[in-house]
N, C-alpha and C positions, 0 to 999 in steps of 0.2 A: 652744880650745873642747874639744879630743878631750882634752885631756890633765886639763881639769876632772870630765871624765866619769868617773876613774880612781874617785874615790869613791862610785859604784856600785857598782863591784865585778861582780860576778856577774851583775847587771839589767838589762845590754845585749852588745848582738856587732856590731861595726863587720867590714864586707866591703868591699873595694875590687874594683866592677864593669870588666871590659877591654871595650871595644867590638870585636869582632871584625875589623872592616872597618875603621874610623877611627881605631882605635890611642887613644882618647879611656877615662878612669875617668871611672868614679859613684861616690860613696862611700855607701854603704848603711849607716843607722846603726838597728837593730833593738829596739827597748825592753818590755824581758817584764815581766809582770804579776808582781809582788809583793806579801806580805803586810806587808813593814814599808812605813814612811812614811818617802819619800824625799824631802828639801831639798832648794829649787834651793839654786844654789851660792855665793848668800853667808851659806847656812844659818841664815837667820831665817825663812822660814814654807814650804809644802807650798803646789802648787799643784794645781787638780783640772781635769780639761780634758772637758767640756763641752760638743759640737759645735764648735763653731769658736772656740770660749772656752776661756782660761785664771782659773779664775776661784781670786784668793788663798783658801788657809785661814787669815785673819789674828788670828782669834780662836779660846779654847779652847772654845768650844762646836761652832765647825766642825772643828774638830782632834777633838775629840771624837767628831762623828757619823763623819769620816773612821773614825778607831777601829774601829767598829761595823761602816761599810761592809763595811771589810775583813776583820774576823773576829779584827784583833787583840786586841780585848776584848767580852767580848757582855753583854748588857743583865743576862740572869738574874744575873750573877756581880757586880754592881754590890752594894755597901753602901750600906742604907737608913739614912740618919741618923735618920730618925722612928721606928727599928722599934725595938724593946725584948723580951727574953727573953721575956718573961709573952705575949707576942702570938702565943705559940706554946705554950707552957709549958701542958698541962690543954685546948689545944682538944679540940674534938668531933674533928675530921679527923686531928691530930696521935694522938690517942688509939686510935681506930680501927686508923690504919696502925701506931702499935706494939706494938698487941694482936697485930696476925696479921704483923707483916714484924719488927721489930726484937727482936733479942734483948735480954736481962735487961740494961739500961743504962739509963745518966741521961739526959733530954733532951737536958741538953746536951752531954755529952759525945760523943754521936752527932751532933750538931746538928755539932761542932766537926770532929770526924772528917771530916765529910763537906763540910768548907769552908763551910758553911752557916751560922755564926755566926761571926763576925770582928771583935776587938776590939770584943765587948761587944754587936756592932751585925750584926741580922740581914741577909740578902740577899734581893735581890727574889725568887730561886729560892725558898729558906727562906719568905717571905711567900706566895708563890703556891699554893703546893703545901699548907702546915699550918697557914695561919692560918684560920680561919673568916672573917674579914673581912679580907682585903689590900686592898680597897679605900680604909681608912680611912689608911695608911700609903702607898698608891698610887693614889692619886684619877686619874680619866682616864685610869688604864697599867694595869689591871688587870682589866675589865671586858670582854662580849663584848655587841655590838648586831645582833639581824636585823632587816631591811630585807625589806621585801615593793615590790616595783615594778612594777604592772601595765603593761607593756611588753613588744614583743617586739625592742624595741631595745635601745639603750644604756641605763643606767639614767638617773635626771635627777630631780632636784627635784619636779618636775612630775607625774613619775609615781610616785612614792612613795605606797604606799597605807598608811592609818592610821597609826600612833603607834609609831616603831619600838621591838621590846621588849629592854631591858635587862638583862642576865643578869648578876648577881653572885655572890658566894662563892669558894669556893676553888675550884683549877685543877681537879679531880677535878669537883665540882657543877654547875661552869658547863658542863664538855662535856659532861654527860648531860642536862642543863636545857638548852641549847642546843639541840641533837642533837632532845631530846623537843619543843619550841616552833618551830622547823624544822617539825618531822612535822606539827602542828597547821595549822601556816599550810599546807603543801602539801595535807591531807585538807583543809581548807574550799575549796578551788579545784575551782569545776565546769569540767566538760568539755561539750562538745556533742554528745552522740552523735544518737539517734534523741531526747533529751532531755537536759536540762542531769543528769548526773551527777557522783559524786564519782571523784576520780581515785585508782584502786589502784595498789598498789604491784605490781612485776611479779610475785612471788610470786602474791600473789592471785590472777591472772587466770589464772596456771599451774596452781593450784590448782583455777579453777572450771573449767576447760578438763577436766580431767582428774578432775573429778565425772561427766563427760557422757561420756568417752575412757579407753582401756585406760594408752593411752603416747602421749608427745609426744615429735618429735623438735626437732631444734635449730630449724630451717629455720622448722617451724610455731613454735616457741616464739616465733622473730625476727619472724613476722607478726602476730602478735596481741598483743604486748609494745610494738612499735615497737624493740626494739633490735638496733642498726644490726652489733654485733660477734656475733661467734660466741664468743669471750673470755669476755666481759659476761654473754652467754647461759647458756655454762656455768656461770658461776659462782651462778648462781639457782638453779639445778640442783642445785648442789652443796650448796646452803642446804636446801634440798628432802631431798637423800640424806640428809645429817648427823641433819637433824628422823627421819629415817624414814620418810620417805613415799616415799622414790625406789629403783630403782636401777636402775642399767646397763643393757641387752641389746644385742647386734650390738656391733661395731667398726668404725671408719671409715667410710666414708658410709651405710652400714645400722645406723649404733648411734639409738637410741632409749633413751627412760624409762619405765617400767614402775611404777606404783604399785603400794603394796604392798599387801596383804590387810587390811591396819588403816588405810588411807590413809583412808578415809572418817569415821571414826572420830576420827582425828588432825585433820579438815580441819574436823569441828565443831567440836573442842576451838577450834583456832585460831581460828574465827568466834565462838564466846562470848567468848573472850579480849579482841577485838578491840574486843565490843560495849559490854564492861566498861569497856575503854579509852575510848572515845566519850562 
């Protein structure tokens, strides 16, 4: 059995344990995690081990997802047999990105350069990123769904609230479309205060705090925000400096935030902004 193990090679360390007292070994046989795919040893299939299971890879779709597991091959760098030049060639998002990123070259010669067109035949990368529609070439592999689930448990069938919403386009559209359809479902969620209100985002509340206040410091920020880190905290803050509304005073436990002289000013802007948003 040890001497089968030789065609590992590198992916395990056998030790022979001495019992100190009893004069008795253990043989410790040690098996390190690898990125290639290792045959048992009469080198017909992979085995993947499961809890208390060995369960075969006997087929090339599980050999496959094994692949993936591991990082030996990954999904983006896959060739689309349905995809074709023209499914990029003139898009809106292709054209955009090489007005302002690519220089003076041909689609596809960049397309090529960048491993992204391969023997004639685009990659899921290539689709996702500059196709206006990758869904039509990546049906169910392309798309992003939010879920709303009124729970304060697990989620579950059950507690699924409405129709969840579909985001398509390309990889660029769907995160701000997403991202923005997100925001919408969490502003329609009321809160319970002294009455059902709508839920702000922590800026906001930093904001109206400091209509009424010279300076906030972290501690107070954590009380009226609900947030639990000092981390987290700063970093709202820092949103606040960057806008111009913030800055510094004191160091270590006497630092505070100080609005600025156009903070008020600034904090209408951002309230018409908001209202236009709504």
């Amino acid at each position: 059995m040890i001497s089968n193990l030789m065609v590992m090679t590198n992916n395990y360390e056998v030790v022979f344990l001495k019992h100190p007292v009893l004069a008795t070994y253990v043989l410790q046989v040690t098996i390190f995690k690898t990125q290639s795919i290792v045959y048992c040893t009469d080198g017909k299939i992979p085995y993947v081990r499961k809890g208390a299971q060995n369960l075969p890879c006997d087929t090339l779709e599980k050999i496959r997802r094994l692949e993936l597991d591991k990082g030996i091959s990954s999904f983006e760098n896959e060739v689309v047999a349905e995809s074709d030049f023209s499914d990029v060639d003139n898009s809106a998002v292709w054209e955009k990105f090489k007005n302002s990123i690519v220089p003076d070259t041909s689609t596809e010669a960049w397309l090529k350069k960048q491993r992204l067109f391969v023997d004639k035949k685009l990659t899921v990368a290539a689709l996702l990123l500059f196709s206006d529609e990758p869904q039509i070439c990546l049906p169910k592999r392309s798309s992003i769904k939010n879920f709303r689930y009124q729970t304060s448990g697990e989620a579950e069938r059950d507690t699924l609230v409405g129709v969840p919403v579909t985001v398509e386009g390309c990889a660029y559209s769907q995160i701000y479309e997403a991202v923005s359809k997100t925001k919408e479902i969490i502003e329609s969620i009321k809160k319970f205060g002294k009455e059902f209100e709508t839920i702000e985002y922590p800026e906001e509340i930093v904001v109206d705090y400091l209509l009424k206040n010279d300076s906030i410091t972290n501690r107070i920020g954590r009380n009226i925000t609900g947030i639990k880190s000092e981390n987290s905290m700063k970093r709202i803050f820092w949103k606040l400096r960057d806008a111009g509304m913030l800055y510094m005073i004191g160091a270590g436990s006497a630092a505070a935030w100080k609005k600025t002289d156009d903070f008020e000013s600034k904090a209408k802007t951002l309230k018409v902004n908001k209202n236009k948003e709504d």
